[in-house]
C-alpha positions as CSV (number, residue, x, y, z in Angstrom):
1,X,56.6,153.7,-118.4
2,X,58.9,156.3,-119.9
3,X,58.8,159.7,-120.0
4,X,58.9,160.0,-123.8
5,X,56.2,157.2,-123.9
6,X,54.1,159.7,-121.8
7,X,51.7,162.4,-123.4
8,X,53.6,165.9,-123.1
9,X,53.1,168.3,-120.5
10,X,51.4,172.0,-121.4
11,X,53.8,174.5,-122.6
12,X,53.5,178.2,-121.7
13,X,51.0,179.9,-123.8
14,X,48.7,176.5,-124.3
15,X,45.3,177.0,-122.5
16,X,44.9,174.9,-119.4
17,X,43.2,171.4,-120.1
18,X,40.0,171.1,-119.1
19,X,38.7,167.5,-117.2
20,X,37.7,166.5,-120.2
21,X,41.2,166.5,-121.4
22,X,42.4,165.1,-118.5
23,X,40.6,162.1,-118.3
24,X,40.6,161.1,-122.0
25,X,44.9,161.3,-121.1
26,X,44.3,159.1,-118.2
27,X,42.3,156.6,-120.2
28,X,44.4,156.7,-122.9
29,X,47.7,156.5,-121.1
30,X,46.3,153.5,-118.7
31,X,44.8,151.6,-121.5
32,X,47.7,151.3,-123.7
33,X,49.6,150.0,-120.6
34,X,47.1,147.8,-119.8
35,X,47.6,146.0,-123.7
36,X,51.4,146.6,-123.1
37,X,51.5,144.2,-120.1
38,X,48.8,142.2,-121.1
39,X,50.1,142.0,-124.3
40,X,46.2,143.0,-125.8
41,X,46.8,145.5,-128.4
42,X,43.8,147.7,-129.4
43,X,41.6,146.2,-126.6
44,X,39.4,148.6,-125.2
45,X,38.9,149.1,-121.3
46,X,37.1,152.1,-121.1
47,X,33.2,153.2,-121.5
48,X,33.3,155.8,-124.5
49,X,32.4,158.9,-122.0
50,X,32.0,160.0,-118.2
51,X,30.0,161.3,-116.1
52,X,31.3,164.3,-114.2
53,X,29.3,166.4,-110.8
54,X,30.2,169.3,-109.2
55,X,29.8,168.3,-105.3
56,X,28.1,171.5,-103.8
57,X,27.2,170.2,-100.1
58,X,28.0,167.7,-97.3
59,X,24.8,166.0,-98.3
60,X,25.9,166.0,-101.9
61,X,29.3,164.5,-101.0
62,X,28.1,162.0,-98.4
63,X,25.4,160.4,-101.8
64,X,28.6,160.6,-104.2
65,X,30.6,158.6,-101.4
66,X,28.0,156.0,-100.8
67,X,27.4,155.5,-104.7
68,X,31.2,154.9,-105.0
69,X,30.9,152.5,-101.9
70,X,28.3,150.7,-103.1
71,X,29.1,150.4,-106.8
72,X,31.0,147.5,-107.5
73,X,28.4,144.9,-105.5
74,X,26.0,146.1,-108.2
75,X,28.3,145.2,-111.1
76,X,27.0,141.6,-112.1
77,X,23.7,143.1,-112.8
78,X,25.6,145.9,-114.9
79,X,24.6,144.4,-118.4
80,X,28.0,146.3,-119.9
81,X,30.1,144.9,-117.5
82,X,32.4,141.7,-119.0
């Protein structure tokens, strides 16, 4: 991927983006390269949203890092997942 073909970078005096912004770029940016190579135009690979936590302790980290560990065995029974 280009540069040009990338979204533009803040310029001085634009408010830093928030996650939210972030990840609808990543998604957006990943997604149309996805079609490009798979040559898929408009297919979506993406859930419409995201769920975001602030980690606050060890405990709280070490129950994010399991659920991440653990997540994709428990994709067949994920009735959204193709």
């Amino acid at each position: 991927m280009t540069r040009a073909e990338q979204s533009p970078a803040p310029t001085t005096g634009v408010a830093t983006p928030s996650l939210s912004d972030m990840i609808c770029v990543l998604k957006s940016v990943t997604a149309k390269e996805i079609n490009r190579m798979e040559n898929t135009p408009g297919r979506r690979f993406w859930q419409r949203s995201f769920y975001d936590h602030v980690i606050r302790n060890e405990r709280d980290y070490l129950r994010a890092w399991q659920y991440i560990e653990d997540n994709p065995a428990r994709w067949a029974e994920d009735e959204y997942f193709a």
